[in-house]
VMD Tcl script that draws the C-alpha trace (Angstrom):
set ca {
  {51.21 49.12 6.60}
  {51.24 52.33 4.52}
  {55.06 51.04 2.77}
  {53.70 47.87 2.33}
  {50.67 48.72 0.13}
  {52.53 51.13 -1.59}
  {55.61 48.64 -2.30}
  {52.59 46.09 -3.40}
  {51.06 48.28 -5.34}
  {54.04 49.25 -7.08}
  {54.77 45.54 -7.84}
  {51.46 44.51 -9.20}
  {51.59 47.35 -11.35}
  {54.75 46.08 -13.03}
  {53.21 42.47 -12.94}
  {50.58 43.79 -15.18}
  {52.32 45.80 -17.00}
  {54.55 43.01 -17.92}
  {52.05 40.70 -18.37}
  {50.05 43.12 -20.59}
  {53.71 43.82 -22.83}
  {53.87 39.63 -23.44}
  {50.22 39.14 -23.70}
  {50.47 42.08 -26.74}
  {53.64 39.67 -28.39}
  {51.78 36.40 -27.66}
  {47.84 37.06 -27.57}
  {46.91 33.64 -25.25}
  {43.56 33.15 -23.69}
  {46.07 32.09 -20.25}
  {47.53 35.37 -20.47}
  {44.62 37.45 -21.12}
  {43.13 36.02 -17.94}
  {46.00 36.75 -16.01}
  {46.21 40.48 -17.23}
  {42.79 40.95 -16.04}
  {43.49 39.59 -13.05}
  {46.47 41.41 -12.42}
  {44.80 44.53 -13.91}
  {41.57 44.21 -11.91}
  {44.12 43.73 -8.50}
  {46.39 46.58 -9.52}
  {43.39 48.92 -9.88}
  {41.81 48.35 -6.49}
  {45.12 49.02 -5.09}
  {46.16 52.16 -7.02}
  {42.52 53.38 -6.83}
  {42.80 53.11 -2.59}
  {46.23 55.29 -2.60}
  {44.12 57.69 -4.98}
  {41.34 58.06 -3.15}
  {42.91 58.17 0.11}
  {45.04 60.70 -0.75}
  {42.77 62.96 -2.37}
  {40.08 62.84 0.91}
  {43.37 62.93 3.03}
  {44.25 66.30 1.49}
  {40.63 67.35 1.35}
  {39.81 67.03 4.92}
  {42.68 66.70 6.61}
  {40.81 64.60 9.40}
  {38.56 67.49 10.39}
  {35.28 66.04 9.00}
  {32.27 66.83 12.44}
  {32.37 63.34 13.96}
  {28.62 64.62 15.51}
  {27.36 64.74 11.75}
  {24.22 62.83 11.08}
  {26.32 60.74 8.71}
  {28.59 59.18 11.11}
  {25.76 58.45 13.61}
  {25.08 55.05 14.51}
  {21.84 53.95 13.51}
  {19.71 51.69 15.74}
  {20.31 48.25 13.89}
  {24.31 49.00 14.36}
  {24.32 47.83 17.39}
  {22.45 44.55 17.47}
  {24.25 43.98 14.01}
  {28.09 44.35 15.34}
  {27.18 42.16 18.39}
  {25.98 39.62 15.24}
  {29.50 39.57 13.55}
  {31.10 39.23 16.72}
  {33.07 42.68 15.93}
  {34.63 43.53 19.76}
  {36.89 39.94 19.31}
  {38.02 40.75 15.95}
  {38.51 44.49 15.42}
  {41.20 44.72 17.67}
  {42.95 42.32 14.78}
  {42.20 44.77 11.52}
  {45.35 46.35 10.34}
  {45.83 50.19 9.75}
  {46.71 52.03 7.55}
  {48.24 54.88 9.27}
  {48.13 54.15 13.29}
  {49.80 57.31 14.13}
  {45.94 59.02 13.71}
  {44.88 56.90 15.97}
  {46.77 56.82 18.63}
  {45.94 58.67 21.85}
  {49.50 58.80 23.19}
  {49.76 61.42 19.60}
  {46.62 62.42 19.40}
  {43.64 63.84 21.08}
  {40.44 61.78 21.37}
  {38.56 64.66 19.38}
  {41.44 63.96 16.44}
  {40.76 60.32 16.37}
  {37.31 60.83 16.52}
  {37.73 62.97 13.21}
  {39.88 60.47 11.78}
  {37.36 57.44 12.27}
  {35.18 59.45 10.00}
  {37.49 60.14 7.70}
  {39.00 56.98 7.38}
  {35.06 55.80 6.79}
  {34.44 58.13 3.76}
  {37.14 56.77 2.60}
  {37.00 53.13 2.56}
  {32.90 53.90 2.04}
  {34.37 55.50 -1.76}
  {36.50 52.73 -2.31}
  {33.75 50.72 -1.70}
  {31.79 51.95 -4.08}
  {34.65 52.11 -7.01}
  {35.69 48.34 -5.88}
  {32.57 48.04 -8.83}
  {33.91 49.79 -11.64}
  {36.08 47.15 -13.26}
  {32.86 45.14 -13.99}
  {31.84 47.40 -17.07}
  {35.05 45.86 -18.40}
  {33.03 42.28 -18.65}
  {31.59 43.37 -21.62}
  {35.03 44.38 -23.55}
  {36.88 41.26 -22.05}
  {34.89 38.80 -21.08}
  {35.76 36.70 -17.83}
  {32.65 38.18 -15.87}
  {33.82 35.56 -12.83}
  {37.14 37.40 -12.32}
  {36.00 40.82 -12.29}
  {33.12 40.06 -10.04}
  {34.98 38.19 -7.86}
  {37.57 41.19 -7.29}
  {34.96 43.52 -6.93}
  {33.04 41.75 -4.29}
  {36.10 41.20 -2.63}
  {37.71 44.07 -2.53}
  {34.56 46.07 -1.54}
  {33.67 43.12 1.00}
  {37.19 43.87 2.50}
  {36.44 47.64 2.82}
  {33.60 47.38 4.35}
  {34.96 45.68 6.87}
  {37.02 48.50 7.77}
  {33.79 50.74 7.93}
  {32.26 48.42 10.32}
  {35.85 48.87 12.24}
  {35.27 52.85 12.92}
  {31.36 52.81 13.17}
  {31.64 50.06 15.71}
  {34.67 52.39 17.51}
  {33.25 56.08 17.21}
  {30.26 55.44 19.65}
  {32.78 54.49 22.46}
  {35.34 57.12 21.29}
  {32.41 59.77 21.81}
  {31.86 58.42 25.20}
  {35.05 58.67 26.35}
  {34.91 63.09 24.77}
  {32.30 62.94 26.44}
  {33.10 61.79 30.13}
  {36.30 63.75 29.65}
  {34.88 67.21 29.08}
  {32.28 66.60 31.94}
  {35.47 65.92 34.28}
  {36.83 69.27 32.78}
  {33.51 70.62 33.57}
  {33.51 69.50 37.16}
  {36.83 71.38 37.78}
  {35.87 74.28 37.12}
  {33.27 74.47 39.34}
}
mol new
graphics top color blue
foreach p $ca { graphics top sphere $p radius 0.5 }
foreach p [lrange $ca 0 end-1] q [lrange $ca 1 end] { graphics top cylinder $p $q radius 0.2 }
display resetview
């Protein structure tokens, strides 16, 4: 998944920037529209490397899974059982499996990373919004918006993903350290 969004990324970037080079020769309403399109989708893809990497190397996926942050609250639950998340998460690609994998990891790792990976799609959340202070420069309000909700909408999907997991991850710490426990004694 990881090569794919970077090969992506790498060709909407020269989409744009080609479309941006002609659009410069040839100023067209068509192509204006189609290098903020391609603009607005070549930022929320570049901007999700970006901020991925710079949390990545940041944390390192050693952020305190018991923080009050990454908690679920009381509504969670009812919520997830709402949208139906146990049939569908299973589905939701990722980005780097390997950190979530217990045959390479340790529960206590992927633990970690579920937060991790929720700051970070939280952040590009957030960001998925910045484009729309370019409606007032370029017009076309209904392609920036549309982006924007999408992209965020698709983030926050992946949030939902690890706050739905971590609970049961947690559990199974949990029951494991009180098996440890029980062999000692």
């Amino acid at each position: 998944m990881a090569r794919f969004i970077k090969i992506f990324s790498a060709t909407i970037l020269a989409l744009f920037m080609s479309a941006l080079v002609w659009y410069l020769l040839v100023p067209h309403k068509v192509l204006l529209s189609v290098c903020i399109t391609l603009g607005t989708t070549c930022y929320h893809f570049l901007m999700r490397l970006f901020v991925g990497s710079i949390i990545n190397t940041a944390f390192e996926n050693k952020m305190n899974y018991q923080a009050r942050w990454f908690k679920q609250r009381r509504f969670e639950k009812k919520l997830y059982e709402a949208l139906r998340v146990k049939k569908w998460a299973k589905n939701v690609p990722t980005y780097a499996p390997a950190l979530f994998s217990p045959k390479e990891r340790t529960w206590e790792e992927i633990a970690m990373a579920t937060c991790q990976s929720e700051i970070v799609h939280e952040t590009i959340a957030l960001l998925s919004f910045l484009p729309l202070l370019f409606i007032i420069p370029f017009g076309d309000p209904l392609v920036f918006i549309l982006t924007s909700v999408l992209a965020a909408s698709l983030d926050l999907t992946f949030v939902i993903v690890q706050r739905y997991n971590r609970p049961r991850i947690i559990e199974h710490i949990e029951r494991i350290k009180q098996r440890e426990e029980l062999r000692k004694k």
